[in-house]
N, C-alpha and C positions, 0 to 999 in steps of 0.2 A: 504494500500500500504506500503509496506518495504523499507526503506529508506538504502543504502549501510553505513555504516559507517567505516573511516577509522582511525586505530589506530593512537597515537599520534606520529608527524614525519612522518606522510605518508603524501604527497601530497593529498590535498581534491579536490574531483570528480569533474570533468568538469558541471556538472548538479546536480541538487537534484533530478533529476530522473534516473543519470549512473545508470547501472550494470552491473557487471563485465560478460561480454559475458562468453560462455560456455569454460572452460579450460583456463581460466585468471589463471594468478600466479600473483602474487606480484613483481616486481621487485629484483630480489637479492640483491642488492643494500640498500633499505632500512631494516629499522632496524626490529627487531622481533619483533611481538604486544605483549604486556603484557599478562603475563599468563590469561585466562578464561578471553579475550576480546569479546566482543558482534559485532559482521560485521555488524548485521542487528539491525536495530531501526525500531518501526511504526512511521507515519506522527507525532504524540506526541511525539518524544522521550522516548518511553519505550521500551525495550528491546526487541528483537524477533526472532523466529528463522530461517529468512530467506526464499527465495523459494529455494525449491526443487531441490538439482541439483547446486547451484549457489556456489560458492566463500567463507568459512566462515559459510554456512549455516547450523544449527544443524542435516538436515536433510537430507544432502551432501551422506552418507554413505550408505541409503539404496538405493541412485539409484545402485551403483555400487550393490549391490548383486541382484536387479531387471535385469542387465543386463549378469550376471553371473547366474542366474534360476525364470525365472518370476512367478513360485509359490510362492517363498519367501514371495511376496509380498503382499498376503493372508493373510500367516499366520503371516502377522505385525497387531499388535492390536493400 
């Protein structure tokens, strides 16, 4: 399980189980996370790349070209 993690200065998540629902932003208000921050943790605290789709997630960008030609999606290795 993927833990949200929020940068420093960001308000921390109502639960250790939040996630940021579909099309969350960050507040404009707070500050910008530090260059090559991690969103996502596993249950250890090690680093991760997020689900699919979510807020942060390293792998946020190929939904958007799955919804733009769903072959794409093939040919990701």
């Amino acid at each position: 399980m993927h833990r949200f993690n929020p940068p420093p200065e960001w308000p921390e998540p109502p639960s250790d189980t939040w996630r940021p629902p579909p099309g969350w932003e960050p507040d404009p208000d707070w500050p910008d996370a530090p260059a090559g921050w991690g969103f996502w943790v596993t249950r250890h605290g090690r680093p991760a790349s997020g689900p699919i789709g979510a807020y942060g997630a390293v792998d946020a960008g190929r939904m958007e070209f799955a919804a733009v030609d769903p072959a794409l999606v093939l040919m990701h290795s």
